[in-house]
N, C-alpha and C positions, 0 to 999 in steps of 0.2 A: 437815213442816218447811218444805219449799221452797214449796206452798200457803200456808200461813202469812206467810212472807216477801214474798210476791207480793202479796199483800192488803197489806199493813204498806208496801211502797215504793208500789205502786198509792194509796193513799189518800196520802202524802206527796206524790205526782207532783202530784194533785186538789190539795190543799194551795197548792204551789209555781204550780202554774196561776192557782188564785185570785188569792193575790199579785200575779201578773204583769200580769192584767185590771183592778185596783186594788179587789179584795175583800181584805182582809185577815182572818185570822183567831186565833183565842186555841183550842190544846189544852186537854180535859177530861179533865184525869186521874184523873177518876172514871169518867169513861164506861172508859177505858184499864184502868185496874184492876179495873173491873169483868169485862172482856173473859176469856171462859172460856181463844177460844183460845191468848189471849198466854200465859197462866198455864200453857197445859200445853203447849204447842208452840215458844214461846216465849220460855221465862223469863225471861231475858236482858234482855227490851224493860220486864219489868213492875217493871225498877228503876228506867226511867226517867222523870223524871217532868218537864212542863213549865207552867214558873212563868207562869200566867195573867198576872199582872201585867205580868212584861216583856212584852205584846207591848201596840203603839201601833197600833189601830188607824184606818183611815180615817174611820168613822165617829163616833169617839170624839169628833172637830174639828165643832163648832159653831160657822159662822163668826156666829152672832146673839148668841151666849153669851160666847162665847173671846174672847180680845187683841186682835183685830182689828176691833174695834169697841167704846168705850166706851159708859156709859148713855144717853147722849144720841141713840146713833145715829152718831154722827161718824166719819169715820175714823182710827182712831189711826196714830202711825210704826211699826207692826209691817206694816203692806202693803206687797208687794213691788212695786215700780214700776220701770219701765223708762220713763227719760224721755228722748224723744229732739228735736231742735230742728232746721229749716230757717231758714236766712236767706240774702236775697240782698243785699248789700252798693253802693254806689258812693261812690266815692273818686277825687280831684283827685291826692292824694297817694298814690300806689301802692305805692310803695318803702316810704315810712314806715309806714303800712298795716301790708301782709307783716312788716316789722320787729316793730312793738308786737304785732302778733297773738302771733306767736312768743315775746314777750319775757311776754307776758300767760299764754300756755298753760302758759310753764315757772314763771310762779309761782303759780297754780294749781295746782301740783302735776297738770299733765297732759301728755300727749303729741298729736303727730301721729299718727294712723294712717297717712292717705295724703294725698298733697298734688298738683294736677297745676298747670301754669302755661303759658300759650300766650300771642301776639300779640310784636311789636318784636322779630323777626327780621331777618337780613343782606338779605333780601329785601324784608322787609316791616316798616314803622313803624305798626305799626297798634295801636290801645289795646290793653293788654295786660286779661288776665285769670284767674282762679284759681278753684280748687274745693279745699278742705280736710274732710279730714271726721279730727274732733277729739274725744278721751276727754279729759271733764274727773272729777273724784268730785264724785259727787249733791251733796254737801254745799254745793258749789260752782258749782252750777248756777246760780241765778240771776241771781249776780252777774257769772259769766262773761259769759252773754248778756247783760247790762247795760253790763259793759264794752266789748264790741263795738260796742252800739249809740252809744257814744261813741265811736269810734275811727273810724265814718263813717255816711254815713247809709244808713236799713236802707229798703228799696225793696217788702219780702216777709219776711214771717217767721210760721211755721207750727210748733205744737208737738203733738206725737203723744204721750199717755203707755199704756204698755202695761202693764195691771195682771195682773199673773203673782201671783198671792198662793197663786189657787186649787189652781194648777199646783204651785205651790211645795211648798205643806203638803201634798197626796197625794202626791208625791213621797219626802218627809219619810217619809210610814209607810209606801208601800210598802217601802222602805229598811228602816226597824223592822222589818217584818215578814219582809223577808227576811233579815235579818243572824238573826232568832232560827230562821230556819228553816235556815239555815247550821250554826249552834251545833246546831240538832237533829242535823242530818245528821253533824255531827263528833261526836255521842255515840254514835250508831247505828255511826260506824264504829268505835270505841274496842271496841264490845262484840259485833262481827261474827266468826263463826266459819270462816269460809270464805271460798278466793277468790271464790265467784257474787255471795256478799252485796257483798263488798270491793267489786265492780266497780260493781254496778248502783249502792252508795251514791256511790262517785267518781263516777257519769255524773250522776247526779241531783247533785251538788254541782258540778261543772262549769257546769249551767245556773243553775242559783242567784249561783254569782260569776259569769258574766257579766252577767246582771240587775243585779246590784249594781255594776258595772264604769260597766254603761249608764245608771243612775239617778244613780250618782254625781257623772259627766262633766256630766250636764243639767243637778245644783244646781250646777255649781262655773260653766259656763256663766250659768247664771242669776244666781248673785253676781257675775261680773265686768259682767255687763251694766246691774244694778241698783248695785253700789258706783261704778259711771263713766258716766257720761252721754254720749249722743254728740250732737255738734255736727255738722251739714253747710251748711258757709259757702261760696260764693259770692260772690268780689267782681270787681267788674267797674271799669278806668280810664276815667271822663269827666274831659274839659273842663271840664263844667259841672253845678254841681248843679243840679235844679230847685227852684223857691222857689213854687212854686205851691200851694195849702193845700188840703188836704180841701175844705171847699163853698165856694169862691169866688162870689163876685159878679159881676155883669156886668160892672165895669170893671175888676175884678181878671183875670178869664179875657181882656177885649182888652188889658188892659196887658201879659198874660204871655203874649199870644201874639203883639204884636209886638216883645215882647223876643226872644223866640226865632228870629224871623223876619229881625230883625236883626244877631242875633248869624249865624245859620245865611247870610247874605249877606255878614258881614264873613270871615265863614270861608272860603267860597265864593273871596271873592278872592283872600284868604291861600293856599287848598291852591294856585289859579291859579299865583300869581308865584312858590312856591315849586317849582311843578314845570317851568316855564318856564326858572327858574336852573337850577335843575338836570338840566335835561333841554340845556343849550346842549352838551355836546360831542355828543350822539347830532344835533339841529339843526346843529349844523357840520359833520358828515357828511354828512349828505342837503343840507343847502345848495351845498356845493364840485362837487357834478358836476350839480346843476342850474344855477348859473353859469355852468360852463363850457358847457353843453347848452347855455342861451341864449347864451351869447357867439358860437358855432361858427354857431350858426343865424341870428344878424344879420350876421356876418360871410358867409356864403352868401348872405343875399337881398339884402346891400349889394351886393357881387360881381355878383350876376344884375340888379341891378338900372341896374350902369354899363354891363356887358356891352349890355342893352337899349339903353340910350342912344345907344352909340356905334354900335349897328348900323342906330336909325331916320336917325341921321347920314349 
């Protein structure tokens, strides 16, 4: 009997192994009922019987044949896609910017994930700047990143799509196949006559739902990733846009470079006088006891100098 039982969970274990490698497999309950020793050491097992049909296995999925590709070849919308987007932004208007982005993401039905913001501190005026990385739904992808690119101009913009389809669908049967290997295991315990059996079938069903714990987590991962798109934006405050164009001509690159040159020398002057104003009370400091330093020391060589006089007299 206990021989018996050891063969019957031993060949379940091989079973639940396959599964976990992304073999899956379909019971023959004809080979089962054939078996001498189930029948007479046994009995118990030769009532149960499992339904070939329910089990999906891996290789059953032809991706040349199946839904994920129609006659033509083409790809149809049953691929799973993970679409993800770079952009780097610049914008005159910074505040409004940040604003419409935000007013944009929440009518698109999306959220912020993380948002960071640095520059125009108590210390420092310096162009400010941001990074956002943003979940919109696929559905709305496009037009997101379209909206954007109205909202300022894009400087860099990079699209990555990650096709999980394969991943997806063996995922899918390994799942199949272990939920019926689950249901096995809950029959086997239904018709267990002993604590030894009771045990070893609970340990071999322990690993089974973790399997299924962990396969689970990965499609439900895999749907949030694929129903929401993620955006990583990047905007940065100028001055100034540039207006320069893909293949310029020679007198387009000298006209836009001494646009630039003149701009970047009116600025020059500008950051000048405005750090000069503003720099007068720290210069009024350092001015008042250089004053007095030279006033103390023309007053001494005037001194030395009457002193001399009076004594060639």
């Amino acid at each position: 009997m206990k021989r018996t039982l050891t063969i019957i969970l031993t060949l379940a274990l091989a079973m639940m192994t396959l599964a976990g490698c992304g073999a899956t497999y379909a019971t023959d309950s004809a080979t089962v009922a054939s078996s001498s020793s189930y029948d007479a050491d046994f009995g118990w097992y030769d009532d149960y019987k499992v339904e070939e049909s329910t089990v999906e296995t891996a290789e059953e999925y032809n991706p040349d044949t199946d839904s994920i590709y129609d006659d033509s070849g083409v790809e149809s919308s049953s691929r799973k896609l993970i679409k993800n987007r770079t952009m780097d932004v610049q914008t005159v208007e910074y505040d409004q910017f940040v604003a419409d982005l935000k007013s944009y993401v929440s009518s698109f039905g999306g959220y912020i994930e993380s948002s960071s913001e640095s520059g125009n501190s108590y210390y420092s005026s310096s162009l400010r700047y941001a990074d956002f990385t943003i979940r919109i739904p696929a559905d709305y992808y496009d037009d997101f990143a379209e909206a954007v690119g109205n909202l300022a101009t894009v400087t860099y913009s990079y699209e990555y799509v990650n096709d999980v389809t394969s991943s997806y669908v063996d995922i899918e049967a390994r799942l199949t196949a272990l939920k019926t290997e689950r249901d096995s295991f809950l029959q086997l315990m239904e018709k267990a006559e002993t604590v030894e059996e009771i045990l070893q079938i609970q340990s071999y069903l322990t690993d089974v739902n973790y399997e299924i714990e962990s396969y689970t987590a990965q499609l439900k991962t895999y749907d949030d990733r694929i129903s929401y798109s993620t955006f990583y934006i990047y905007v940065s405050e100028v001055r100034r846009i540039s207006t320069e164009t893909s293949n310029p001509t020679v007198f387009e690159r000298i006209s836009s470079n001494l646009s630039d040159n003149f701009y970047d020398i009116g600025e020059g002057f500008k950051d000048a006088f405005v750090w000069i104003i503003s720099s007068l009370p720290y210069l009024v400091l350092v001015a008042v006891p250089v004053i007095i330093v030279v006033v103390i020391v023309r007053v001494v060589v005037k001194k030395g100098k009457k002193k001399k006089a009076e004594t060639e007299e």
